[in-house]
C-alpha positions as CSV (number, residue, x, y, z in Angstrom):
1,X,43.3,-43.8,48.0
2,X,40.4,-42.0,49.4
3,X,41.2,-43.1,53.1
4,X,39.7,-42.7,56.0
5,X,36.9,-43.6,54.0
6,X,37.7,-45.9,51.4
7,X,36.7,-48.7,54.1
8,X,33.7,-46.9,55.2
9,X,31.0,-49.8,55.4
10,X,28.1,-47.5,54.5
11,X,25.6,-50.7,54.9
12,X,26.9,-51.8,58.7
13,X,24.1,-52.4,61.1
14,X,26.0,-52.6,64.2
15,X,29.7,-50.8,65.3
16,X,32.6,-51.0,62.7
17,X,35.8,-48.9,64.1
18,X,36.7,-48.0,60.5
19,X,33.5,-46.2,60.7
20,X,34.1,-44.8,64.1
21,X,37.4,-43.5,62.3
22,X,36.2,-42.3,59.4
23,X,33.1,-39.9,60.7
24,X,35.4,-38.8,63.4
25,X,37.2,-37.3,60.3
26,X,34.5,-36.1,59.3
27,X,33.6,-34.2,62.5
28,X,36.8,-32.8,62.9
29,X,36.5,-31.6,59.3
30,X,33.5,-29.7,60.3
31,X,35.7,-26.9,62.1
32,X,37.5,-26.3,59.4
33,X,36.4,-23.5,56.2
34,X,34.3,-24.4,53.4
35,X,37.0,-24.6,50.8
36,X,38.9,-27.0,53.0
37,X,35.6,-28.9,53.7
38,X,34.9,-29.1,50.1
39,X,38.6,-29.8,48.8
40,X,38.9,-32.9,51.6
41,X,35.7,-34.3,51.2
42,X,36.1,-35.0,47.6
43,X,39.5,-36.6,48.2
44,X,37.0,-39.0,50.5
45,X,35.0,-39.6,47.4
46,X,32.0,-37.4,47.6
47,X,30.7,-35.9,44.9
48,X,28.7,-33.4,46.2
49,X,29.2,-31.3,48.9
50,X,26.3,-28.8,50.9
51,X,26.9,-26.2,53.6
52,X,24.1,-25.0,56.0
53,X,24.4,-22.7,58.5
54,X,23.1,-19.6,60.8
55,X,25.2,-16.8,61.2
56,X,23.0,-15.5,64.4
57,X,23.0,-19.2,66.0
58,X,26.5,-20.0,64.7
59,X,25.3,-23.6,63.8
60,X,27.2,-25.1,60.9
61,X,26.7,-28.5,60.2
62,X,27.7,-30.1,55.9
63,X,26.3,-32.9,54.2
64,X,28.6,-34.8,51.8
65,X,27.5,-37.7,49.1
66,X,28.0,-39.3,46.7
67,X,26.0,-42.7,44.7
68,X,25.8,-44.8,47.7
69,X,25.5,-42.9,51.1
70,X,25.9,-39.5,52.6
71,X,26.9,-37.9,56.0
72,X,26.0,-35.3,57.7
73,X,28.6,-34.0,60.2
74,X,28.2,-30.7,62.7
75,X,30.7,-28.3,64.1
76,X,31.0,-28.7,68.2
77,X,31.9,-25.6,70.2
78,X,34.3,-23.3,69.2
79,X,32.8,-19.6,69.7
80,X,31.3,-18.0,72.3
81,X,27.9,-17.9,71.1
82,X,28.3,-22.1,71.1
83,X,29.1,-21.7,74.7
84,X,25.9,-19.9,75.9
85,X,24.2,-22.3,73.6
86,X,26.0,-25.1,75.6
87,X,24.8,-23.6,79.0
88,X,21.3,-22.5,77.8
89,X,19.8,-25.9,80.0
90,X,16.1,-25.8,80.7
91,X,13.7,-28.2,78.3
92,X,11.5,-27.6,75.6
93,X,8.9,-30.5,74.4
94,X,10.2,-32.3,71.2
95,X,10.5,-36.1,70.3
96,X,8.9,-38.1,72.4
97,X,10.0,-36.2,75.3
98,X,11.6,-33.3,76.6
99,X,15.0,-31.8,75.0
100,X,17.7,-28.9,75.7
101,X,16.2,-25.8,74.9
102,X,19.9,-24.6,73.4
103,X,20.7,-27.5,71.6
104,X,17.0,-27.5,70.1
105,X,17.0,-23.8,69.1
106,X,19.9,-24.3,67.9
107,X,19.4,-26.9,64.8
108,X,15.5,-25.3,64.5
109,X,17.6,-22.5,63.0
110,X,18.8,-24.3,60.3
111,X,16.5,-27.6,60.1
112,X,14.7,-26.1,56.6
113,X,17.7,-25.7,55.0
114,X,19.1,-29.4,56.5
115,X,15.9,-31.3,56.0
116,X,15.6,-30.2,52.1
117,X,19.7,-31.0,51.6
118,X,19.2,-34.3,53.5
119,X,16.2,-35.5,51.5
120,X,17.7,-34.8,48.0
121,X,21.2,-36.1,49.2
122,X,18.8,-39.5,50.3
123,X,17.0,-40.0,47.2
124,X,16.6,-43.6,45.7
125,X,17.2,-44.9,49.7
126,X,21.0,-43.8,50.1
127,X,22.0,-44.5,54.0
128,X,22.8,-41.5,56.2
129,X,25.2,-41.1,58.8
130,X,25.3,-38.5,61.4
131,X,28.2,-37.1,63.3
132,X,29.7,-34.3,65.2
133,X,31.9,-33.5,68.5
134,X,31.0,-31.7,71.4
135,X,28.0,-29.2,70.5
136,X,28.0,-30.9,67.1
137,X,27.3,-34.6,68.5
138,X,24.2,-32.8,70.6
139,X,23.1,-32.4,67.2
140,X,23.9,-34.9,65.3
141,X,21.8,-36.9,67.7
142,X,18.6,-34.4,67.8
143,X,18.8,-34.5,63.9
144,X,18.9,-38.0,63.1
145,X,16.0,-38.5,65.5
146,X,14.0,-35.5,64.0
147,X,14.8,-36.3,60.2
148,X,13.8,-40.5,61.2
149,X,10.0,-39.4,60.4
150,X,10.7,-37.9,57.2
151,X,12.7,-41.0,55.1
152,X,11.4,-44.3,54.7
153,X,15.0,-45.9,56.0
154,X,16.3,-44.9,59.7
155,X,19.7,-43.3,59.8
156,X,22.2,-46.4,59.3
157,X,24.7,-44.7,62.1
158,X,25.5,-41.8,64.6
159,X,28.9,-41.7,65.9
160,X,29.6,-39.1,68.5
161,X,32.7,-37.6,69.9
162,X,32.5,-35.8,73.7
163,X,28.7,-34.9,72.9
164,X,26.5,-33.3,75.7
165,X,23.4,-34.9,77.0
166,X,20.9,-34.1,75.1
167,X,17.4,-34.7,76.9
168,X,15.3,-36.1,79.4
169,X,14.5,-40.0,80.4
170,X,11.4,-40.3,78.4
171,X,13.4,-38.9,75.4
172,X,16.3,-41.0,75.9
173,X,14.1,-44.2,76.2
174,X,12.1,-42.9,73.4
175,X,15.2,-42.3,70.8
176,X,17.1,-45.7,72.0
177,X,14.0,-47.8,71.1
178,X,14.8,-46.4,67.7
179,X,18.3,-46.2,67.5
180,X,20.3,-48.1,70.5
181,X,21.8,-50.4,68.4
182,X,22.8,-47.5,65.2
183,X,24.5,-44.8,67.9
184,X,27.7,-44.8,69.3
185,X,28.7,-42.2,72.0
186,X,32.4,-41.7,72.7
187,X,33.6,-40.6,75.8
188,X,37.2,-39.9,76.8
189,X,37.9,-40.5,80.5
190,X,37.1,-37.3,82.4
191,X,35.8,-35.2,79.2
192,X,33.6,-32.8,81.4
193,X,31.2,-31.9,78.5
194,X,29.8,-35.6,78.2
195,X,28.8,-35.5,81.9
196,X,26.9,-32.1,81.1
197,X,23.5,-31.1,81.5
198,X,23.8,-33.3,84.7
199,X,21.8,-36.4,85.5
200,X,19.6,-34.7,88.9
201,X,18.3,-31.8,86.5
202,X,16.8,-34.8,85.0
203,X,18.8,-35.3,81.6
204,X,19.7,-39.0,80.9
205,X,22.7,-40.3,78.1
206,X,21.0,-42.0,74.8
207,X,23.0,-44.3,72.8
208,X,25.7,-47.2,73.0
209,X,28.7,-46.1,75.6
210,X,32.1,-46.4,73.9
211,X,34.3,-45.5,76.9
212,X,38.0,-44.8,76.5
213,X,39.7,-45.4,79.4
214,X,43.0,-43.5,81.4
215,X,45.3,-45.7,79.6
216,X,43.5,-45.4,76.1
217,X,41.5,-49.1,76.2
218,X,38.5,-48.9,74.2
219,X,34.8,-50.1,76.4
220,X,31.8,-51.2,75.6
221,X,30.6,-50.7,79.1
222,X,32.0,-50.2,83.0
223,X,30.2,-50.6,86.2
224,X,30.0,-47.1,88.3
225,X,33.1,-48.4,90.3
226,X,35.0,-49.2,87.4
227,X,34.4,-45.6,86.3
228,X,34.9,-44.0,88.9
229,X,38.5,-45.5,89.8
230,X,39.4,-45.4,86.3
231,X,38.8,-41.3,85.9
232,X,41.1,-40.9,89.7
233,X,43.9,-42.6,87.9
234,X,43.3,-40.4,85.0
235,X,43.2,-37.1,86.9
236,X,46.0,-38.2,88.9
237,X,48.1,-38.8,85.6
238,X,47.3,-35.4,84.5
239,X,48.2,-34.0,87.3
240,X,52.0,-36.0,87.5
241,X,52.0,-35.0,83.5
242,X,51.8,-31.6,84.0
243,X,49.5,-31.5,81.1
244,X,46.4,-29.3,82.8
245,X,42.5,-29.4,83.8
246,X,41.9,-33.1,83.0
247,X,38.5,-32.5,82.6
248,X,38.9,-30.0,79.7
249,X,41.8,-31.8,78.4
250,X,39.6,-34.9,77.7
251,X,37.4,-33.5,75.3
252,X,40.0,-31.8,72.5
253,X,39.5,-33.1,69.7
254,X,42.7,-34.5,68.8
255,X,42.6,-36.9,71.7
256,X,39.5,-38.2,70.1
257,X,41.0,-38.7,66.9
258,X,44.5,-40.3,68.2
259,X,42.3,-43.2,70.9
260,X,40.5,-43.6,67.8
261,X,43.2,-44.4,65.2
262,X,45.2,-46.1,68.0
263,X,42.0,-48.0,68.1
264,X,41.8,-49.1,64.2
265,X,45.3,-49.5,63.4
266,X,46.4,-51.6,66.4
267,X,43.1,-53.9,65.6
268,X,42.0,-53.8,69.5
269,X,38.6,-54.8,70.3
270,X,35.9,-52.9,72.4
271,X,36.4,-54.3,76.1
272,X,32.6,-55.6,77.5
């Protein structure tokens, strides 16, 4: 069985959670070495299996696929060199607006090498996916939009895990004309990096919110009361638990991945 994807529906057009549990996978498998990356993938069913990185940026990103879709997942922030990219805030021009200057630079360094892997791994109109956590979702989300241009079908879905903001208003109006309804941001709670860049520098979230709330409930959307009350109780359970910074705990990975298979195998539905 080639699980978590041998449910994958490669052809959705809105949210499936056994998609939102199989590129989370995915994203976590991007931290891990290239023989692991390479051994696991094919377990998944890919056939083919592409690394690209820059040592000097430390931006890793690999694109599996096989006869009937690929995905491209990218590794979040694990080094130092990530970090400064994480804090590197001003703007830069770039699609249809203005963008993080880090996150930008960032995939620029590697975009030849992406952009000629994506296109052969998109041949005869294969669907592509886009994922990544933390620094990864920043750009998964900067790459679909920049790579939309260059196929004649849109990317079919980016999922994102604790991803940064990633640009301005006029971007984010400009990338949810085009992909609202394909893009699903997942934020745990109190995760501190999802509420970075910060909204009065000017930087505004893109996507479909898929909130997970203190107790682990899975929603579509919550008012700014709602929010707010619900991320008390979770610092206030944190701090009873013993378990550390809330904030920082929120965004591990592994949290992401447990909500999420909580989410599949108990069958819950997205709270609106």
């Amino acid at each position: 069985m080639n699980f978590p994807f041998d449910q994958f529906e490669h052809n959705a057009d809105s949210y499936r959670s056994v998609n939102a549990l199989a590129l989370v996978h995915a994203a976590k498998l991007a931290y891990e070495n290239k023989a692991k990356v390479t051994s696991k993938a094919q377990s998944w069913g890919f056939t083919n299996v592409y690394f690209v990185d820059n040592v000097g940026t430390s931006t890793q990103a690999f694109v599996a696929c096989n006869d009937e879709y690929a995905v491209v997942a990218f590794r979040g922030t694990q080094e130092i060199t990530d970090v400064w990219t994480d804090l590197n805030i001003p703007t830069v021009p770039g699609l249809g607006g203005k963008v993080h200057k880090g996150f930008w630079d960032s995939l620029d360094s590697i975009w030849t090498e992406l952009d000629e892997t994506m296109q052969k791994c998109c041949s005869k109109g294969r669907p592509i996916w886009f994922t990544g956590h933390s620094l990864g979702g920043a750009l998964a989300t900067l790459a679909a939009d920049r790579f939309f241009p260059r196929v004649k079908n849109k990317p079919r879905g980016i999922y994102t895990y604790g991803s940064p903001r990633c640009g301005d208003e006029d971007f984010a109006n400009a990338y949810n004309k085009k992909f609202l309804d394909s893009t699903f941001r997942f934020v745990n709670n109190n995760d501190l990096v999802t509420r970075v860049p910060p909204r009065f520098m000017g930087y505004k979230d893109v996507g479909t919110l898929r909130y997970f709330d203190a107790i682990g409930q899975l929603h579509g959307n919550l008012s700014i009361w709602e929010s707010f009350l619900d991320k008390l109780n979770g610092r206030i359970e944190s701090a009873l638990s013993l378990r550390g910074l809330d904030e920082a705990e929120d965004h591990h990975m592994k949290y992401y991945m447990k909500l999420i298979q909580d989410h599949v195998y108990n069958n819950t539905k997205v709270i609106q």
